[in-house]
C-alpha positions in Angstrom: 0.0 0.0 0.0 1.2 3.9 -0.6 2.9 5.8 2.3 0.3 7.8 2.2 -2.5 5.0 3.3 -0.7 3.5 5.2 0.2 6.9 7.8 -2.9 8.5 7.1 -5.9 6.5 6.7 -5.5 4.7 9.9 -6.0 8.1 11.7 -9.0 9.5 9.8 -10.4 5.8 10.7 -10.1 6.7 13.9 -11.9 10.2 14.6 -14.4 8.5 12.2 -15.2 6.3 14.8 -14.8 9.4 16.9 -17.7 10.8 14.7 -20.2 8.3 14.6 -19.7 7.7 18.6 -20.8 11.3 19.1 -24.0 10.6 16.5 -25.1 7.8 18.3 -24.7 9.0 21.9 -26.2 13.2 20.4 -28.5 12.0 17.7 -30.5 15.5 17.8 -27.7 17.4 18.2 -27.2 19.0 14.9 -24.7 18.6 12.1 -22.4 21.3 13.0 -22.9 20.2 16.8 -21.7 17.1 16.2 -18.5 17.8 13.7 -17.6 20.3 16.7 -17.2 18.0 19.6 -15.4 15.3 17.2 -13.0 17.8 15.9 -12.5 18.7 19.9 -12.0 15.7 21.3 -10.1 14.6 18.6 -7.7 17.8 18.7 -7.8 17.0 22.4 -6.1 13.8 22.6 -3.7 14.2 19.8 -2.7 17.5 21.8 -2.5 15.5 25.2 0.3 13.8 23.2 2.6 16.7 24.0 2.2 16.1 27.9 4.4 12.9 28.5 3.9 11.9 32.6 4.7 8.8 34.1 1.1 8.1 34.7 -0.2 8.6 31.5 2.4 7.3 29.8 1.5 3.8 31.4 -2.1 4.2 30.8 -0.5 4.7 27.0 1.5 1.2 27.5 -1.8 -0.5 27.6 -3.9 -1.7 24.5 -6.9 0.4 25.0 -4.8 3.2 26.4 -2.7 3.1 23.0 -5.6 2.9 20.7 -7.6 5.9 22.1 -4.4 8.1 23.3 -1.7 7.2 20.8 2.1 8.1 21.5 3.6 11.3 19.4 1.9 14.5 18.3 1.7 14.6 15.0 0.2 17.8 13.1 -0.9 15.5 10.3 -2.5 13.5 12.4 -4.9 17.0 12.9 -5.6 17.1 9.4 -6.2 13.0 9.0 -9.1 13.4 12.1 -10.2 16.8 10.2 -10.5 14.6 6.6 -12.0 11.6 8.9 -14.5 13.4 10.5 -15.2 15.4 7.4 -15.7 12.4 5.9 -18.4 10.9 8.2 -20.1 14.3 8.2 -21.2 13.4 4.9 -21.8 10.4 4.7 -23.9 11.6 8.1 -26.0 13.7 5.6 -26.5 11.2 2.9 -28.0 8.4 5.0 -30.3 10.5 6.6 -31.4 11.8 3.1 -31.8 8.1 1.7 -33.7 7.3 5.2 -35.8 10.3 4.7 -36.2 9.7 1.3 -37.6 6.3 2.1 -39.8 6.9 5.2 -41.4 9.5 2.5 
């Protein structure tokens, strides 16, 4: 696979999942609502990347804690979650039009 899979896609994958986590647990929130606080949290952790304590660097030594942490900040990782999230933001849209369309 390119480099460019490989680093990237991962990470949009991730604040994806980010995404449709926030749809499920604020379905009326609105769009914009909902692309906020994935973008935030998102930015959030990758900036709690800077900030290396013993503490949370063990909670980052775990599985779980390595999956929804990560290790090193990464400004392209900012723009992978901002394509990622971007991403399920439309595809958002689109199934609710084709659910619409068919409850119609």
């Amino acid at each position: 696979m390119p480099d460019l899979v490989t680093l990237y896609v991962g990470d949009s994958f991730w604040a994806l999942m980010v995404f449709w986590i926030v749809c499920l647990l604020k379905p009326g929130w609105n769009p914009a609502q909902q692309v906020v606080t994935a973008i935030l949290f998102s930015y959030a952790v990758e900036l709690s990347q800077l900030y290396q304590s013993q503490w949370l660097n063990e909670i980052r030594n775990t599985k779980p804690g390595a999956l929804i942490l990560g290790f090193d900040f990464k400004v392209s990782d900012l723009i992978a979650y901002a394509v990622g999230i971007g991403v399920g933001a439309v595809l958002n849209s689109l199934l609710k039009s084709v659910l619409k369309t068919k409850v119609n």
